[in-house]
DOMARNU-332966 format. One record per residue (C-alpha): residue number from 1; x, y, z. Coordinates in nm, 2 decimals, padded with zeros to 4 digits. Example, Ala and Ser with C-alpha at 12.3 -4.5 7.8 and 13.67 -1.06 7.14 Angstrom:
BEGIN
  num      px      py      pz
    1   01.23  -00.45   00.78
    2   01.37  -00.11   00.71
! end
This chain:
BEGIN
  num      px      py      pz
    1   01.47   01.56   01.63
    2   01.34   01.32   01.87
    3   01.06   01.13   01.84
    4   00.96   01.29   02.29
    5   01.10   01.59   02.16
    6   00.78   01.61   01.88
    7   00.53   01.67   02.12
    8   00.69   02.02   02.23
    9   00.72   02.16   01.92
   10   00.47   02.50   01.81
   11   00.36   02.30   01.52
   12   00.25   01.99   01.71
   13   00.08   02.14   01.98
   14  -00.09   02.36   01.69
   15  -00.21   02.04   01.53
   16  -00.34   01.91   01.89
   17  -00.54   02.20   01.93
   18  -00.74   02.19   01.61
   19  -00.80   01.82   01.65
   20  -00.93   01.86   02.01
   21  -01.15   02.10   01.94
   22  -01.25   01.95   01.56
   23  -01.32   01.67   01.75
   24  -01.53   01.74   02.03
   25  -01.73   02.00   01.84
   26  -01.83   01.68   01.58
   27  -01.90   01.46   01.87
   28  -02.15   01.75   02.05
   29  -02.31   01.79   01.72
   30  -02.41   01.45   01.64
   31  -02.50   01.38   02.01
   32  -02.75   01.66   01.97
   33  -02.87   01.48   01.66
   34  -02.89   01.16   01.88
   35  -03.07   01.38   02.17
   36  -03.34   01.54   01.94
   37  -03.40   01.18   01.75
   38  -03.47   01.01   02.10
   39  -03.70   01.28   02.23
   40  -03.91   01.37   01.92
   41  -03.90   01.07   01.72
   42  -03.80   00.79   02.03
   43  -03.89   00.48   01.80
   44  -03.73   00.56   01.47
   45  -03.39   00.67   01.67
   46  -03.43   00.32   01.88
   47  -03.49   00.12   01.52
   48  -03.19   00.25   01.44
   49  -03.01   00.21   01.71
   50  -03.07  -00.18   01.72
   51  -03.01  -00.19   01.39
   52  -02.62  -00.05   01.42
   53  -02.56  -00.26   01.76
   54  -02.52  -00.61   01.56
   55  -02.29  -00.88   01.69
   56  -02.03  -01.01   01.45
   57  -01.95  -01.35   01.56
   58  -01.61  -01.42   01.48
   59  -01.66  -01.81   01.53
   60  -01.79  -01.89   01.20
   61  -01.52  -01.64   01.05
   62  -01.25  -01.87   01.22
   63  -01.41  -02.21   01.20
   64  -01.16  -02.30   00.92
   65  -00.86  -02.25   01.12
   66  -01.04  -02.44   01.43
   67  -01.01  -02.74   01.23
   68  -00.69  -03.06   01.33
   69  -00.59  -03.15   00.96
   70  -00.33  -03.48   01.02
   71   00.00  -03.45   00.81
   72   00.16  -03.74   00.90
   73   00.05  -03.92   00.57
   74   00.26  -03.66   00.35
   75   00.54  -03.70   00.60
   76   00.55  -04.04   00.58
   77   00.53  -04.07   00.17
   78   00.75  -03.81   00.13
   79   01.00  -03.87   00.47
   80   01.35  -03.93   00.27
   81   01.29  -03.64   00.10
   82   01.22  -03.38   00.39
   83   01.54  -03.57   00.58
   84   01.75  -03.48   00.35
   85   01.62  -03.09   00.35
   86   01.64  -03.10   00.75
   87   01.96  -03.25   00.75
   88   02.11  -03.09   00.44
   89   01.99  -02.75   00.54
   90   02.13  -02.80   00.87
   91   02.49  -02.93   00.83
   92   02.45  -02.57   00.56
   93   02.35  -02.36   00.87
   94   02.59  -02.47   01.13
   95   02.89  -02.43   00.88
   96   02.79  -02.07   00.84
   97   02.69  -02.02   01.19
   98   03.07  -02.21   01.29
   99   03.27  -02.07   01.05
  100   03.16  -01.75   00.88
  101   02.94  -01.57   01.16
  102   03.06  -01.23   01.22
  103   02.87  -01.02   01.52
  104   03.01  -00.67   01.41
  105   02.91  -00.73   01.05
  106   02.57  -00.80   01.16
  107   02.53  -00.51   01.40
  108   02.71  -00.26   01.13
  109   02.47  -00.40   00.82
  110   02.14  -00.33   01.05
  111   02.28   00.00   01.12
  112   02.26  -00.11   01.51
  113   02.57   00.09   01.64
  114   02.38   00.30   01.87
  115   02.35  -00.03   02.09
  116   02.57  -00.05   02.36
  117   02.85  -00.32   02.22
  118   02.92  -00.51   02.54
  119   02.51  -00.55   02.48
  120   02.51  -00.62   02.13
  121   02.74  -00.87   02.09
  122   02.58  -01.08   02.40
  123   02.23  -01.04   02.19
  124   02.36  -01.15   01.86
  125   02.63  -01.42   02.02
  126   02.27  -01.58   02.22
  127   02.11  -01.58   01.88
  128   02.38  -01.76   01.73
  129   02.41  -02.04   01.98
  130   02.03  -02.06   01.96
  131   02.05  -02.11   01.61
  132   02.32  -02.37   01.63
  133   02.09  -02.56   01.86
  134   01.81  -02.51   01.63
  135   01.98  -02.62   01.35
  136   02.13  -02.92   01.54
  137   01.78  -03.03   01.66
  138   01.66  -02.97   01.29
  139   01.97  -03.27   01.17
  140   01.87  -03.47   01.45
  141   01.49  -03.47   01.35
  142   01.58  -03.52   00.96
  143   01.84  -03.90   01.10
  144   01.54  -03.98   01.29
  145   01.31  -03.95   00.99
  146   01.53  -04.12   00.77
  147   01.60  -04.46   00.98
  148   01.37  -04.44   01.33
  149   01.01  -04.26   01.14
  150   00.80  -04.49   01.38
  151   00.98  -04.33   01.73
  152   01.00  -04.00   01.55
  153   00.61  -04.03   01.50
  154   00.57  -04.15   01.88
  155   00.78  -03.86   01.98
  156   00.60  -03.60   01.82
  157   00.24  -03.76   01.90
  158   00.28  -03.72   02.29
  159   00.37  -03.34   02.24
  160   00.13  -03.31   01.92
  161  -00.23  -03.15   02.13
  162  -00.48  -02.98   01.98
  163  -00.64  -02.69   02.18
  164  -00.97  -02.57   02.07
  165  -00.97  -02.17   02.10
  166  -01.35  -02.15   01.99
  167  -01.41  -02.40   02.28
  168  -01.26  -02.16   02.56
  169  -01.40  -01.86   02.42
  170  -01.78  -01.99   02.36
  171  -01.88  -01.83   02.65
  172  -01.71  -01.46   02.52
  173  -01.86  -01.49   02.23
  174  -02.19  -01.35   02.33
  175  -02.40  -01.01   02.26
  176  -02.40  -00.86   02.65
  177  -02.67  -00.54   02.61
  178  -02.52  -00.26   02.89
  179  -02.78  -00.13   03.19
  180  -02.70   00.23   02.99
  181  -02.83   00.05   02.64
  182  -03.09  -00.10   02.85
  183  -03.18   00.24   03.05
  184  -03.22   00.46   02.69
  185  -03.44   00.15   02.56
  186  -03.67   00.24   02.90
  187  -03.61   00.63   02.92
  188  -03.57   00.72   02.51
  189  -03.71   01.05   02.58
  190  -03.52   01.11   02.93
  191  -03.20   00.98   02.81
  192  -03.25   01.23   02.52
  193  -03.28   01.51   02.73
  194  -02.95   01.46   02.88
  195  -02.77   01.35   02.56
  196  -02.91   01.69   02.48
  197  -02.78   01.92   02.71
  198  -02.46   01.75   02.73
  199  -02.43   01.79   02.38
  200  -02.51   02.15   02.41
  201  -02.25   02.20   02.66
  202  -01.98   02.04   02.42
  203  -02.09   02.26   02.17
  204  -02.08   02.59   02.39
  205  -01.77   02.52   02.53
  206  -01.53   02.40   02.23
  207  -01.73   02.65   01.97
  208  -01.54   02.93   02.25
  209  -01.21   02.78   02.16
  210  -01.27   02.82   01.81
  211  -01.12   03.18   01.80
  212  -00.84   03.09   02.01
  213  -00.71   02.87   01.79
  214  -00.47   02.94   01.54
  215  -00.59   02.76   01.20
! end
């Protein structure tokens, strides 16, 4: 069965029904519990109100990952060691990617035959040429870390910037209070009313569906 085909079956649309109207009779019932609070009891409900609407800054959460840290020092001590990974792992790669790479293995292994082969070999022949780049940048990077460190350092200084994300999103990061949040802060008792009867028409109108749906 299809995954489309799901949403005509009995059962399915069985389910939908009972969560509909579970749903919308919870959401009529605590809005008349909101409703009554803010007309009979205006600054209790408000209290709480302000107490639920906090901001969670995530600024300090991410501070830690906002912070440059410099490894160039570990490169450097340890340089011959990571060329001969880069390089080593490299030459390894390519000779697998050259000589043993086999497209209709892959696409039979991931179970990928429903693919369109003319479509599936071009996607996993461009990933294999991209990885053969890859891997040929990767032994490049590991010679020049061996003999040329200083112009590898250069090189990867005037692409290395560091963008600040908690800069650029200072001014998101802020608590804006709605004209509705600021209108029930004004009206409590008036806003109630209407929470109110809106609630009672939720309730009235999804408590009818309750015999017409099969549970």
């Amino acid at each position: 069965m299809g995954f489309t085909s799901l949403f005509n079956t009995y059962g399915f649309r069985q389910w939908a029904g009972q969560f509909l109207v579970l749903f919308f009779l919870i959401a009529g019932f605590t809005l008349l519990l909101i409703g009554l609070s803010l007309i009979f009891n205006s600054a209790g409900a408000l209290r709480l109100f302000g107490r639920l609407n906090r901001w969670v800054s995530m600024r300090q959460a991410t501070r830690p990952l906002e912070i440059p840290r410099d490894t160039s020092a570990v490169v450097r001590k340890y340089r011959h060691w990571l060329a001969a990974a880069f390089v080593g792992g490299g030459v390894f790669a390519l000779f697998g990617l050259l000589t043993q790479y086999d497209a209709a293995g892959i696409i039979y292994g991931l179970k990928l035959g429903y693919l369109r082969p003319a479509f599936a070999h071009w996607l996993f022949d461009s990933a294999r040429w991209v990885l053969i780049v890859g891997n040929l940048a990767a032994i490049a990077i590991g010679i020049m870390l061996a003999f040329f460190p200083n112009a590898l350092m250069a090189l990867e200084a005037s692409g290395s910037r560091w963008y600040s994300e908690r800069r650029h999103a200072r001014s998101r990061d802020v608590m804006h209070v709605t004209v509705l949040d600021e209108w029930v802060a004004e009206f409590p008792r008036a806003s109630g009313v209407i929470i109110t009867l809106f609630a009672v028409f939720l309730i009235g109108a999804f408590g009818m569906m309750v015999p017409q749906v099969r549970w």
